[in-house]
N, C-alpha and C positions, 0 to 999 in steps of 0.2 A: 297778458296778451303776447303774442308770439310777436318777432322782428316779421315776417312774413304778412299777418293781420295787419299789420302798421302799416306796410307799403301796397295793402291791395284798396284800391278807392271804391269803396261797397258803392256810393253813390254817384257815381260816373257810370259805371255799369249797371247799377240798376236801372239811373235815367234812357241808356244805350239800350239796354232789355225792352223798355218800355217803349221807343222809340221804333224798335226792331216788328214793325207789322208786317212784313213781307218776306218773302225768301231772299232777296236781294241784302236786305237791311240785316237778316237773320244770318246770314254767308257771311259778310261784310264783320258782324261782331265776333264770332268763331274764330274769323281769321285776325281778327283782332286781339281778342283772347291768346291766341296762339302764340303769335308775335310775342307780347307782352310776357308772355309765361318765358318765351324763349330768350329772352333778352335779358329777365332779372335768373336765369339759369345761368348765361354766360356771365353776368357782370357776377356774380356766385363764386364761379370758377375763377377766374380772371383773380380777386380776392384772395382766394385760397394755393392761389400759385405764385401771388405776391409773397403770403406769409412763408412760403415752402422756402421760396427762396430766400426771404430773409434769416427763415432759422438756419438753412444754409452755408450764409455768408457768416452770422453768427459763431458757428460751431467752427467755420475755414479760422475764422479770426481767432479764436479761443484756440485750437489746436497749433496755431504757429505761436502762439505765444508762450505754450510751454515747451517749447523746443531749447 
């Protein structure tokens, strides 16, 4: 199972799905959805800009050490 499958809650959304009888409630999950997508996108990013930097400082550290 993918890291992605692990953190999508199929049953929260389903219950929200099921929940969802109107256009109001049907808008409401969409934009919830969206949100949600958007946020495990930047905490994604955010990760991957940690790592950049640490290989980084890594590489700053290791090239002054053979000087």
């Amino acid at each position: 199972m993918r890291e992605q499958d692990l953190l999508f809650d199929y049953n929260r959304y389903r219950r929200l799905l099921v929940e969802a009888v109107d256009e109001k409630k049907r808008l409401a999950l969409i934009k919830l959805l969206i949100e949600e997508r958007a946020m495990d996108r930047l905490a994604a990013q955010q990760a991957s800009d940690r790592a950049a930097m640490t290989a980084s400082s890594v590489s700053r550290f290791f090239s002054t050490q053979r000087r």
